[in-house]
ZAMARGU-4260 file (C-alpha; in steps of 0.2 Angstrom, whole numbers, plus 5000, padded with zeros to 4 digits):
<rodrens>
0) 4396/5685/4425 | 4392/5668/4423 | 4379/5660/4409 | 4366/5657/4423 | 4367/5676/4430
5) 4368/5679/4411 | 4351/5670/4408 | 4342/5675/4419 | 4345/5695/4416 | 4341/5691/4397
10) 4325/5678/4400 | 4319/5687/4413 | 4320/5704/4402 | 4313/5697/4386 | 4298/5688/4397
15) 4295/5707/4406 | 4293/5715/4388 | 4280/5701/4382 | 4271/5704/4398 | 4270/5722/4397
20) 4265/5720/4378 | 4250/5708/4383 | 4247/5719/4396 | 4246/5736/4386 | 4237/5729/4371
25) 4223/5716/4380 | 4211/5712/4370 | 4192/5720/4375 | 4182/5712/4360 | 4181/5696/4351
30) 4188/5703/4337 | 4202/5710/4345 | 4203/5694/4353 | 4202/5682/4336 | 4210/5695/4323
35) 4217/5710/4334 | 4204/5718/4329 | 4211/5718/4307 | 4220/5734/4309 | 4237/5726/4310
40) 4253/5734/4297 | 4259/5724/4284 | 4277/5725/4292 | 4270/5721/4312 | 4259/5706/4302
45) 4277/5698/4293 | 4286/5701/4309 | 4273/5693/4320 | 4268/5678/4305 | 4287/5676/4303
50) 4290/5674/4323 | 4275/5663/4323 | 4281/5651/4308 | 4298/5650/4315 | 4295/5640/4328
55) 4306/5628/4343 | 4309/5616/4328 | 4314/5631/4317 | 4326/5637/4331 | 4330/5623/4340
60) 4329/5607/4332 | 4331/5610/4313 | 4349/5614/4313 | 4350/5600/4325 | 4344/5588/4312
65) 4354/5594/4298 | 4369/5593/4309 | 4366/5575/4312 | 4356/5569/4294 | 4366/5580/4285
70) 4360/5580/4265 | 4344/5569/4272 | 4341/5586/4283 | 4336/5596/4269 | 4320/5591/4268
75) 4316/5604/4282 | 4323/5617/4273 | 4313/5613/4256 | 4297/5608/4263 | 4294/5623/4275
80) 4301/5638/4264 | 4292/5632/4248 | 4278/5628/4260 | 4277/5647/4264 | 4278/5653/4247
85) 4264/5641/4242 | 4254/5648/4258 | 4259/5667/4252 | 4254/5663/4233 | 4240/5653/4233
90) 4230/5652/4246 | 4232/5669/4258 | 4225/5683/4248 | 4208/5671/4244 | 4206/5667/4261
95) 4210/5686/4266 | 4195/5690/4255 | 4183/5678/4262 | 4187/5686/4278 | 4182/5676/4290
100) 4190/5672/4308 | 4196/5654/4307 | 4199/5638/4294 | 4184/5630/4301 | 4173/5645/4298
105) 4179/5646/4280 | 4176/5628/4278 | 4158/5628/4287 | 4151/5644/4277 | 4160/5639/4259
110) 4153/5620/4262 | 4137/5627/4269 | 4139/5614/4282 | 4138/5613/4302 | 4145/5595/4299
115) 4159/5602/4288 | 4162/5615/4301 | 4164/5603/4316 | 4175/5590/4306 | 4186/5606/4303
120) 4186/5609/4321 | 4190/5592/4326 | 4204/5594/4312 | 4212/5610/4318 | 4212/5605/4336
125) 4222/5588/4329 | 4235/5597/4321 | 4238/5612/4335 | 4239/5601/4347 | 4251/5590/4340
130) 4261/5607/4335 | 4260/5613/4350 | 4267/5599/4359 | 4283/5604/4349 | 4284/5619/4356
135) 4282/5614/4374 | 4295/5602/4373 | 4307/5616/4365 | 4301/5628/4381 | 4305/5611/4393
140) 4325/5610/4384 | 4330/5628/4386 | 4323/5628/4404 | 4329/5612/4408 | 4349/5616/4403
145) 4351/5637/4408 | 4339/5637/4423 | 4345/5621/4428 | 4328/5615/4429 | 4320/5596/4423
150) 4312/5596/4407 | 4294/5594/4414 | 4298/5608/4428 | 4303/5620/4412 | 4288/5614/4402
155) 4277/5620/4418 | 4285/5637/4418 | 4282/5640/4399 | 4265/5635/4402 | 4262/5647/4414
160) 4273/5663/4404 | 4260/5658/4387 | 4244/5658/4397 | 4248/5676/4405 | 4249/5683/4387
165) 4240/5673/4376 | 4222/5672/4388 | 4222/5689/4392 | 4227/5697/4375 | 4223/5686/4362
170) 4227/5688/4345 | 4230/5707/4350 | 4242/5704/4363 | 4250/5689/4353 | 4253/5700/4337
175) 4264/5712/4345 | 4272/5700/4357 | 4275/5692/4343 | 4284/5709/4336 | 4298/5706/4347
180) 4299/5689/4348 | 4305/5689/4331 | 4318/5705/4333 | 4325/5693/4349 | 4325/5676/4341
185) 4333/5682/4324 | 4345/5693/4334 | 4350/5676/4347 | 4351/5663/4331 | 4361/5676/4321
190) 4375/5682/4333 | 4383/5664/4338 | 4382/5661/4318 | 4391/5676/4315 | 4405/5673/4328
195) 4408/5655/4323 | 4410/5658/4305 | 4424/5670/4309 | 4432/5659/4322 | 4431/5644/4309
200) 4434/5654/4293 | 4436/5670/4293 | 4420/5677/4285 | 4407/5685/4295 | 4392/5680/4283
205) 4387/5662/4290 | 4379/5657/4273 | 4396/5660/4262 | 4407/5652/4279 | 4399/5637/4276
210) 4406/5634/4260 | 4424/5643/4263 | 4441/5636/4267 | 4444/5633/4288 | 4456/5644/4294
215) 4468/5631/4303 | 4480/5630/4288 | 4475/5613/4279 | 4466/5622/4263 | 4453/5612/4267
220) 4434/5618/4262 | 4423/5617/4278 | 4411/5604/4270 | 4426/5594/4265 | 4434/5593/4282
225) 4415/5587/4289 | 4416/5576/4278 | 4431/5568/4279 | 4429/5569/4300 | 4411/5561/4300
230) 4418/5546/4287 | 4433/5543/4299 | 4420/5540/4312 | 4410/5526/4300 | 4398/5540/4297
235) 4390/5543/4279 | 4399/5559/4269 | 4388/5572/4275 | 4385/5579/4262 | 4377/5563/4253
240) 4359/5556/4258 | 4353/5541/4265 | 4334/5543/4262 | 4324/5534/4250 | 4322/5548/4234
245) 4300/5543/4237 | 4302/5548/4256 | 4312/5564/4252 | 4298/5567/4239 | 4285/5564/4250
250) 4290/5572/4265 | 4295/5589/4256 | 4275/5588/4249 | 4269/5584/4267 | 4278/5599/4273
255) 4274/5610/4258 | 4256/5607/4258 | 4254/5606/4278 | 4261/5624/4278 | 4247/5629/4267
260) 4235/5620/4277 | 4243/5626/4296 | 4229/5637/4303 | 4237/5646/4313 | 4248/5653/4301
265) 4233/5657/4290 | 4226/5666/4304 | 4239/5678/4303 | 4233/5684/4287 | 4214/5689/4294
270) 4222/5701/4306 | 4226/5718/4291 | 4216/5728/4284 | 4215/5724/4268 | 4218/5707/4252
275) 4232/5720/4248 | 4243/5721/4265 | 4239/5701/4266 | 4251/5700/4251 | 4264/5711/4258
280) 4264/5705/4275 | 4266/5687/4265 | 4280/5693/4256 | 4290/5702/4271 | 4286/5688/4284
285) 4296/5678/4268 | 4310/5688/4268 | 4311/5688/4287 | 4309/5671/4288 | 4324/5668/4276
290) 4337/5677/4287 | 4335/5662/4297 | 4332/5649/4284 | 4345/5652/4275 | 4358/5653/4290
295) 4354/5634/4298 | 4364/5622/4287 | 4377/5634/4291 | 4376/5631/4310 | 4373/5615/4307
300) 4387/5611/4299 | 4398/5622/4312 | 4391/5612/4326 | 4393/5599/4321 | 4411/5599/4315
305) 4416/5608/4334 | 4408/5593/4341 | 4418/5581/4334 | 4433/5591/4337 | 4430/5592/4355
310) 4422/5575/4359 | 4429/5561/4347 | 4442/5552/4355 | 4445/5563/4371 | 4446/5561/4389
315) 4431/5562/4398 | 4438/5566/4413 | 4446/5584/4403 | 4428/5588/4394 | 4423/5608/4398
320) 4410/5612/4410 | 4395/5614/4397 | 4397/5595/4390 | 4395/5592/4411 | 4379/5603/4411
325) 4369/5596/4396 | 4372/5578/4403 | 4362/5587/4420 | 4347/5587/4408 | 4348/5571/4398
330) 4347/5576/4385 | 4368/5571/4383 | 4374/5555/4388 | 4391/5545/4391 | 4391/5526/4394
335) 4409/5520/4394 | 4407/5503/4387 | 4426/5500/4385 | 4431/5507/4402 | 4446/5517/4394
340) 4439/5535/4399 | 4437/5539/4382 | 4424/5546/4374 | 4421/5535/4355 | 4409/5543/4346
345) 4405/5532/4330 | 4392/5526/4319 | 4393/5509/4326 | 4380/5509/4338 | 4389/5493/4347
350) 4405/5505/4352 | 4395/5521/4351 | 4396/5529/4370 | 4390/5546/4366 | 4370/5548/4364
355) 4365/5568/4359 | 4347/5572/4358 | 4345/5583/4342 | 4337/5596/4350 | 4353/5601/4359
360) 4364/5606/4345 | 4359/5625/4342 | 4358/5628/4361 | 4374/5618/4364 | 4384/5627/4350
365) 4388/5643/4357 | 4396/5634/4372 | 4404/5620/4363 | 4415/5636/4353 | 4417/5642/4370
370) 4410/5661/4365 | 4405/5673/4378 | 4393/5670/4390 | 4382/5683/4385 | 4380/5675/4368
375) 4375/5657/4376 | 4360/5667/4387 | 4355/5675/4372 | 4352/5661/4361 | 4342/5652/4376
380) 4331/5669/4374 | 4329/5666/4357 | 4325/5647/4359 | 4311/5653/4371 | 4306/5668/4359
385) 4303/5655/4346 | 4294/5641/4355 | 4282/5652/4365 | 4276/5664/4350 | 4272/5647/4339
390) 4263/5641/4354 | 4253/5656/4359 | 4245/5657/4342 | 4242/5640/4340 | 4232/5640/4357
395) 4221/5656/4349 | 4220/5642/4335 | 4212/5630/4348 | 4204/5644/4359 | 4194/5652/4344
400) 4189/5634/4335 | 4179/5628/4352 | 4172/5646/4357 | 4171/5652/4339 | 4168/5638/4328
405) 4157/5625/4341 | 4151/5638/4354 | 4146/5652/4344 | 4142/5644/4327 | 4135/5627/4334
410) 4129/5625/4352 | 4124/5643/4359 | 4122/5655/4343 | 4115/5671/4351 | 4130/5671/4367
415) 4135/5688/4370 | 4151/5693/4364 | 4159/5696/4380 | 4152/5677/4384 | 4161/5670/4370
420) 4177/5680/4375 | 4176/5671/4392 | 4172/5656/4384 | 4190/5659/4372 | 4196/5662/4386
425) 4192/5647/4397 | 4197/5636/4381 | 4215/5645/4379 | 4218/5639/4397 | 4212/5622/4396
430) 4221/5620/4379 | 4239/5624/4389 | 4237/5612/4402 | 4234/5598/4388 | 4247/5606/4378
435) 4260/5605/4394 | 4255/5587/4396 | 4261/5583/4377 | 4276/5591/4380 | 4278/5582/4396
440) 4275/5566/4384 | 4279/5572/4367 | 4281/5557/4352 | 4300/5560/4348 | 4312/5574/4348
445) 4304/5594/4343 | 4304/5594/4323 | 4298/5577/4322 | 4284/5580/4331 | 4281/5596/4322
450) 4283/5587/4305 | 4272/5576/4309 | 4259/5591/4314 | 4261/5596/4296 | 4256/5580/4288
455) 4239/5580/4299 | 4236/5597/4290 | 4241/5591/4272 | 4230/5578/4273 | 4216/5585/4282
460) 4213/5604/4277 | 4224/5606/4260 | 4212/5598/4248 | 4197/5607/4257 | 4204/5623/4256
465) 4213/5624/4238 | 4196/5615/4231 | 4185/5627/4242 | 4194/5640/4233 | 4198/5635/4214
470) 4186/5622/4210 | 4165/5630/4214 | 4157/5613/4211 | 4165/5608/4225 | 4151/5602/4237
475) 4150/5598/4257 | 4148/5578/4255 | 4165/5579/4244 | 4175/5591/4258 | 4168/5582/4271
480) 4172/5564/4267 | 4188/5569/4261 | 4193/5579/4276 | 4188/5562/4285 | 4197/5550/4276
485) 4213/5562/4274 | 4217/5565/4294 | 4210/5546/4297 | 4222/5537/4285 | 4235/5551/4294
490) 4232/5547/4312 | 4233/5529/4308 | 4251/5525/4300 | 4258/5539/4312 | 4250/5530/4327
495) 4256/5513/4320 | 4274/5519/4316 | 4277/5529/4331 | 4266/5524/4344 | 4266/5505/4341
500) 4245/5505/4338 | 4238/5492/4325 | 4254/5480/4328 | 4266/5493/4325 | 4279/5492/4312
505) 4299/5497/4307 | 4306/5508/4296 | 4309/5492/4285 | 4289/5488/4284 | 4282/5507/4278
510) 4271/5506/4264 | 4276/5508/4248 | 4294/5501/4249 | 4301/5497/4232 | 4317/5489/4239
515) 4324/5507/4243 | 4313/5513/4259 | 4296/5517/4261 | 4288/5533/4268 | 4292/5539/4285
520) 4274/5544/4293 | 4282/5564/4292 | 4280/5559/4274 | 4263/5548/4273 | 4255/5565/4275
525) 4255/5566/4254 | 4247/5550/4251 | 4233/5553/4264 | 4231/5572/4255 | 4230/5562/4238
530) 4218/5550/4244 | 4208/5568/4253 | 4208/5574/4235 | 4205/5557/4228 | 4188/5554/4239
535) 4183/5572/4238 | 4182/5573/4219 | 4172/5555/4217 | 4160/5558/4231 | 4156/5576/4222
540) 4151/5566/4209 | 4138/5556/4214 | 4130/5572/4224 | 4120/5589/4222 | 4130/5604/4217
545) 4132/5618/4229 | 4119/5631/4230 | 4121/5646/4217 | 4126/5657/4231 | 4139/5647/4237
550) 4148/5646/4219 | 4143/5663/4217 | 4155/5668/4234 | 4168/5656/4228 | 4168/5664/4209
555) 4169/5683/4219 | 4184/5680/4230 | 4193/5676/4217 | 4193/5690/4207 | 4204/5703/4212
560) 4199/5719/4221 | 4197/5733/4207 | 4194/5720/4192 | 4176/5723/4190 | 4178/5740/4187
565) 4193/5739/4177 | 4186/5726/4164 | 4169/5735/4166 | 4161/5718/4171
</rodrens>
């Protein structure tokens, strides 16, 4: 069978399960709906928080960038796992205990604020909507190249698949969707990387592939052969950076702390019974989330090195059918500046004729080691698995902060619970025809747009949260004109360096350049989190304390369950 018969038996098998799971486990309360109902297991809870961390740019786009950054890549890698650990540790069994349904209701009972509560909302709808415009755009590359569809026509159809499941079961639904999302996209990333490591190497374990000798009879170490192809081709060694060591810094912060501050993912942790199985779904959604982690420089560096093998220097006329069906979507390109019928892939952008979009790499790899074409389909299942359970709770995210957080808390207090599940509901679908135009007209390719997601959460919800937790004095002028500063300092260098607002700006004019780079706006989300704690703490000072109650809650959640009766205070 071909890869298109192949891709449509798997897609269409995969979406037929996440249907009929929605369908089966709907959601018939507001509880259901926000938390499914918080009588998820520990294991279904790290499935699902795993499936819904490891997003399109998990799946898709960051092997893509490593294959192409190389050592700069690893960023990613840093900032997103020690993000989770951070989120597992520090923040998760607190916020567990608090128990309440969303980041803006912890933020508007703990600042005893209704001002605090919307600035949160306004917050959390920033950040999911710029995350979620990641994930549309992953839905619209893996429709556009195996259903032979354009990118906005596949960003239609995912659109469509999230709504069906996410509107009608909510968090319910989403959890156990999410279930087998993750057993499908951690089968279909996995697979590919275990067939290539023994076609390149000989070991079937991806993670020790990548640093073992190539099988072609050079003795070469894989890692030494990319980079000796990539500095033939005027590229930097692979394996060295190019990145300022501030940016690096900065960025692996923005993502560490944006993690802890992604409300989505906290969600997650509102859905067990118990602070006890939030730690254990926090530690099994770790382990989970590893397999994966831990495998992507590995495919990165196998795609890469079999795209330079096949492309550099070859006849266009004699390249294989799949380099002819990725330039059908756009996302591949050939301009035979030369006219020699060549194709000269170097670092020379002047000579350069091949152009490849990032996000192609983990889709494309399959084909470009020619494996079966069961494999292919299978990781076009996964890239969807992965895009569409990120985007499904981040639209419970958006869903629940207007008919929760505004409707409920704010503007209609005593609506009826079946009202306010409408009024999710009507939000959810709004939410996905705004999301489906940021995917139409996404900022940059899928991680980048995710990255820059991240930073909006350091610098807005981070400080609020860890100071709402740790520090009781905290009071609701200090949160809320730190949350204000933080995501406005945010919005502003990301809209100047990558929208071209307030007279734009380079690379070469970021801020704090000391002659070797500034901060990319993926990073600027540290600075604006330190000027959130910065402005928080001064404005505190000059204010009134919280009430005794509210340092009274804020002393009880964190003291572990059993303590008082164990110390006999």
């Amino acid at each position: 069978m071909t890869v298109q018969t192949w891709t449509y038996i798997l897609v269409g098998l995969t979406f037929a399960l996440y249907i009929g799971i929605a369908i089966w486990s709907r959601a018939g309360s507001t509880k259901e709906f926000y938390v499914a109902g918080g009588g998820v297991s520990p294991l279904a809870n790290g499935m699902a928080t795993a499936a819904d961390w490891m997003s399109a740019a998990s799946f898709i786009s960051m092997a893509g960038i490593i294959a192409f950054a190389g050592y700069d890549g690893s960023v990613y890698l840093m900032g997103w796992t020690g993000g989770y650990v951070l989120l597992a540790l520090l923040l998760a069994p607190y916020l567990r205990k608090f128990g309440k349904f969303t980041v803006p209701d912890f933020i508007g009972d703990r600042y005893y604020s209704k001002t605090a509560r919307i600035v949160a909302v306004i917050c959390a709808l920033i950040v999911s909507f710029t995350y979620v415009a990641g994930q549309m755009r992953g839905v619209g590359v893996v429709f556009s190249r195996f259903l032979q569809v354009d990118i906005n026509s596949g960003v239609i159809i995912g659109m469509v698949i999230v709504l069906f499941y996410a509107v009608l079961g909510g968090m319910k639904g989403i959890t156990y969707t999410q279930v087998a999302q993750y057993c499908v996209l951690i089968f279909a990333f996995m697979v590919p990387a275990i067939f290539i490591s023994i076609q390149m190497t000989g070991n079937p374990i991806p993670q020790l592939g990548m640093g073992a000798t190539v099988n072609d009879g050079s003795g070469l170490y894989l890692l030494e052969k990319l980079d000796g192809l990539s500095t033939e081709l005027g590229f930097n060694n692979y394996t060295d950076g190019s990145k300022s060591t501030i940016d690096i810094f900065t960025i692996t912060l923005a993502l560490m702390v944006g993690t802890a501050g992604l409300p989505h993912v906290i969600v997650r942790f509102f859905t067990v019974k118990k602070v006890k199985d939030a730690r254990k779904s926090a530690g099994l959604a770790l382990l989970l989330i590893a397999i994966l982690y831990t495998t992507a420089p590995a495919v990165a560096v196998f795609a890469k090195t079999n795209l330079i093998n096949t492309v550099s220097n070859q006849s266009y006329a004699n390249m294989p059918e799949w380099f002819k069906n990725w330039e059908g979507t756009g996302l591949l390109t050939f301009d035979d500046k030369n006219n020699d019928g060549k194709i000269q892939y170097v670092a020379d952008k002047t000579k350069n004729e091949l152009t490849i979009d990032n996000d192609i790499m983990v889709l494309a790899n399959p084909e470009i080691a020619n494996l079966p074409a069961w494999v292919i389909a299978l990781v076009a299942a996964g890239g969807l698995a992965a895009a569409l359970s990120t985007a499904a709770g981040l639209l419970l995210v958006i869903s629940s902060s207007v008919s929760h957080d505004l409707i409920k808390k704010i503007i209609k207090p005593n609506i009826s619970d079946k009202g306010e599940l409408w009024a999710a509901r009507i939000s959810a679908t709004i939410a996905v025809i705004i999301a489906g135009y940021f995917g139409i007209n996404p900022p940059g390719f899928v991680a980048a747009v995710v990255a820059l997601a991240f930073g909006l959460a350091a610098a807005s919800f981070f400080p609020a949260i860890v100071l709402g937790i740790f520090y009781k004095k905290m009071n609701k002028e200090g949160a809320i004109a730190g949350m204000v500063v933080g995501i406005l300092l945010m919005l502003f260098y990301m809209t100047k360096f990558k929208f071209g607002w307030f007279g734009g700006g380079t690379p070469a004019d970021y801020w704090f350049n000391f002659g070797k780079g500034g901060i990319s706006p993926e990073g600027f989300g540290s600075i604006a989190m330190i000027a959130n704690f910065i402005v928080a703490l001064v404005v505190m000072r000059f204010t009134p304390e919280p009430p005794q109650d509210v340092q009274d809650i804020v002393e009880d959640i964190r003291i572990p369950s059993g303590a008082k009766e164990a110390t006999g205070h």
